[in-house]
N, C-alpha and C positions, 0 to 999 in steps of 0.2 A: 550086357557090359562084361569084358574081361574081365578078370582077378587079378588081382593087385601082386603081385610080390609083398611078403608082408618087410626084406629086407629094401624096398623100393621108397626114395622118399616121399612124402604128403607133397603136392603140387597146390601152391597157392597163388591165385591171381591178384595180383594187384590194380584196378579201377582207379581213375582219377583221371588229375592235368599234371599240370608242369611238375606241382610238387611232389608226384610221383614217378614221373618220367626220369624225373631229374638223377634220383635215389639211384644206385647199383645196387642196394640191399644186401650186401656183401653179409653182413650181419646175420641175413638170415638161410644164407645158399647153404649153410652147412647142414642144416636137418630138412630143409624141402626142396622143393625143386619150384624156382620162381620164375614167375610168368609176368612180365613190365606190361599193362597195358594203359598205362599212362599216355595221356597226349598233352604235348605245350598247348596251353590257349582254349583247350575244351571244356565243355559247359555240361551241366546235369543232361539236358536236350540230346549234345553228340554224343556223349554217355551211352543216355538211352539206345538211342539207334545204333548202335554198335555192341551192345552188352550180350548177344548173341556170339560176338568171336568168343568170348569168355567162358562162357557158361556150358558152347559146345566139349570144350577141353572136360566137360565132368571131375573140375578139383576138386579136392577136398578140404578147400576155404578159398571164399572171395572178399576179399579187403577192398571195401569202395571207401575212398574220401575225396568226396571232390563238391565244389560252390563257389569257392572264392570269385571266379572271374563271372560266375552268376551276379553275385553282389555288386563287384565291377558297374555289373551293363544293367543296373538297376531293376533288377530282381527285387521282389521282396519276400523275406523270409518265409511266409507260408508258401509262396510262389515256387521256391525251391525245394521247402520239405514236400511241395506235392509231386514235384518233379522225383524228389529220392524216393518215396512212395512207391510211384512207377517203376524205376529200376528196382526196387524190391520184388517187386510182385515177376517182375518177368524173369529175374533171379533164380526165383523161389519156383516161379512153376518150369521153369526150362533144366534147370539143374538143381531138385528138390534134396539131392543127399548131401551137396554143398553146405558148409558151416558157411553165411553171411554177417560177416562182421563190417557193422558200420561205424565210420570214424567222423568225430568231431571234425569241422571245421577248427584250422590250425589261428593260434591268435594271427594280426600281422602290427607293426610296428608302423603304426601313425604319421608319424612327423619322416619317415626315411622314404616314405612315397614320393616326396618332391612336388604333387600336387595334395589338396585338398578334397575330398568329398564326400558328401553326405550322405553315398551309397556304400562306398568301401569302408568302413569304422569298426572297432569291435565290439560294441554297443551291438549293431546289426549280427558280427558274429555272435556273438552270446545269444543275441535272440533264435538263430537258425539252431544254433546246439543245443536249445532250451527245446524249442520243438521235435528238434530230429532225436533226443533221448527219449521226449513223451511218443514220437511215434512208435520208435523201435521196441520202448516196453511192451507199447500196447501190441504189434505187431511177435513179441517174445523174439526180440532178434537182440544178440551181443550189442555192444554200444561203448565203444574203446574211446575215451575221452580222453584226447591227445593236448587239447585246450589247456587243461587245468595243469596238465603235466609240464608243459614247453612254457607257460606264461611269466612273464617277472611277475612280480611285486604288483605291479602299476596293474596287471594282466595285460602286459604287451608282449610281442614278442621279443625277448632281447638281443640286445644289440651285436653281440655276437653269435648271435642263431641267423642272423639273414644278410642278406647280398642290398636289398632294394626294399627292405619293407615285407616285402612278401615272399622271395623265396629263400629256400634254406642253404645253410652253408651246411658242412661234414659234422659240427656238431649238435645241429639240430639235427641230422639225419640221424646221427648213434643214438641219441635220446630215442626218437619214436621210435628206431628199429628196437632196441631194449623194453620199450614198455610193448611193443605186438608180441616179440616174444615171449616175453612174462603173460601178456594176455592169450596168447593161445594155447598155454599150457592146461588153461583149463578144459578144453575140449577134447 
């Protein structure tokens, strides 16, 4: 592997769906050099089979957050943590000097959905974050809990953080770009 310029910035991939896609990350262009590989509509699964464009780049952090549209299509929580499991591993052995930081699934706002169901809830959220923190201790991997930070009161997402329920507007985006930065200062 070449040497870095130490005047060169930290390159960090971004993993997920929409609610990454969506993001410019403007917030964080200034000290690294950011890599979108967000997809609208993708699932833990496309994740997976694709998490090799990422990983080839050899950055030096990969920020996975992605489930939501798992939960959608009736996923159940352990179903999905074993799914981020997998992306972990093929993470960890493809690009081992990578910092893997894993992020909570994001609350979503219940009633703005416009439908009902007993798949998409934050109930189910909480339960997926509950696990995916127990994996990642166990696994010694970062675990950036965006949940607790973005939620009201209720633990919804509030009302001026989303478009539809689920995805974000500009000020839920400067929240979570504010707390990855503060959280990757520790590395």
């Amino acid at each position: 592997m070449e040497a870095r310029d130490a005047t060169q910035k930290k390159t960090l991939v971004l993993l997920g769906d929409s609610l990454t896609e969506f993001c410019g990350w403007d917030g964080l262009k200034a000290d690294y050099d950011v890599v979108n590989h967000g997809v609208a509509g993708d699932t833990t699964m496309g994740l997976w089979i694709r998490v090799n464009r990422a990983t080839r780049l050899s950055p030096w952090a990969v920020i996975l957050q992605i489930g939501i549209n798992d939960l959608g299509q009736g996923l159940t929580p352990e179903e999905l943590a074993d799914n981020h499991a997998r992306i972990w591993r093929d993470i960890r052995a493809n690009s081992p000097q990578s910092v893997l930081v894993v992020c909570s699934l994001l609350p979503i706002r219940e009633e703005k959905l416009g439908w009902t169901s007993s798949w998409l809830a934050n109930k189910r959220v909480k339960a997926v974050n509950k696990l995916l923190r127990d994996l990642a201790a166990a696994a010694k991997l970062p675990f950036l809990d965006l949940f607790s930070v973005i939620a009201d009161e209720q633990g919804e997402l509030p009302e001026r953080m989303t478009l539809d329920g689920v995805h974000l507007t500009d000020s839920a985006y400067q929240v979570w770009t504010a707390e990855l930065r503060r959280f990757l200062l520790d590395f």
